[in-house]
C-alpha positions in Angstrom: 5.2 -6.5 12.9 2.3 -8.4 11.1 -0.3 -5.6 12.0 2.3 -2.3 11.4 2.8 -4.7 7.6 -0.8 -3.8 7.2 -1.0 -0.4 7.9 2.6 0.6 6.0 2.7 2.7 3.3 4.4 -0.1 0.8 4.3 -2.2 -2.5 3.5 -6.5 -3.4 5.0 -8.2 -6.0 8.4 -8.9 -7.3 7.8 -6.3 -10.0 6.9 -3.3 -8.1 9.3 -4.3 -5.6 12.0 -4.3 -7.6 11.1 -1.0 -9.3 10.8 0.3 -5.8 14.4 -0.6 -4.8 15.5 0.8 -8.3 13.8 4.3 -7.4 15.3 4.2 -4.1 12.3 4.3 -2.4 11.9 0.8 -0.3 13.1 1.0 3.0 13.0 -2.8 3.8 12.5 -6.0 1.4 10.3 -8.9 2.8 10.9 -11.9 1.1 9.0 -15.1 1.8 10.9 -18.5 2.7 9.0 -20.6 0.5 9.6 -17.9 -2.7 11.0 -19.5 -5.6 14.5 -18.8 -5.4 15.3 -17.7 -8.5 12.5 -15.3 -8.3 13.8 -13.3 -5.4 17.3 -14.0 -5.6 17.8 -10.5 -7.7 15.9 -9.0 -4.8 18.1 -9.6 -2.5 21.5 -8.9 -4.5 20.3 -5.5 -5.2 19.2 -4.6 -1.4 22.6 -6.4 -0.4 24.1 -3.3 -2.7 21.8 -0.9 -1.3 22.2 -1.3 2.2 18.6 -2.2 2.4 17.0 -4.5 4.9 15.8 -8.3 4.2 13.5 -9.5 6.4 12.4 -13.2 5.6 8.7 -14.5 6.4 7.8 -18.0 6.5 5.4 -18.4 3.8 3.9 -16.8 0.8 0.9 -16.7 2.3 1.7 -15.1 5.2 3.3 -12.7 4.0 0.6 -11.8 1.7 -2.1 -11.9 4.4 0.5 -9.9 6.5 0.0 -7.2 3.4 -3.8 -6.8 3.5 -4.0 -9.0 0.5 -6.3 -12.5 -0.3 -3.4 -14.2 -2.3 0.0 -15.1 -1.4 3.2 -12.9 -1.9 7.0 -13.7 -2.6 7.6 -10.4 -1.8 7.0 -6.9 -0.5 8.9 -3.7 0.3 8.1 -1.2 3.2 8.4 2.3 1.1 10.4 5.8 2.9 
């Protein structure tokens, strides 16, 4: 999944994630484990309406590295 991350056509951080969802156009929400909860939390309650996927990572930076990016990430969306 790490290397597909990569190579997905998708979006980093909480704000462009969240504007994705509220375009309809994420697919799936990654959300990393060690995200401040009250950062994601309205993330999640919105794919939870949607129908939309949550897939949890370990850590920030993983998930950011799983992204293609040099910093760490709380979360990402996989676009349609």
């Amino acid at each position: 999944m790490l290397q597909s991350l990569k190579e997905a056509n998708k979006v980093v951080g909480t704000k462009q994630v969240k504007r994705a969802i509220m375009h309809d156009e994420a697919k799936q929400l990654l959300i990393a484990k060690d995200a401040e909860p009250r950062i994601v939390h309205e993330l999640v309650a919105l794919c939870d309406e949607r129908l939309i996927e949550v897939v949890y990572m370990d850590t920030m930076k993983e998930l950011g590295k799983a992204c293609g990016i040099e910093v760490s990430a709380a979360s990402a969306a996989i676009l349609k």
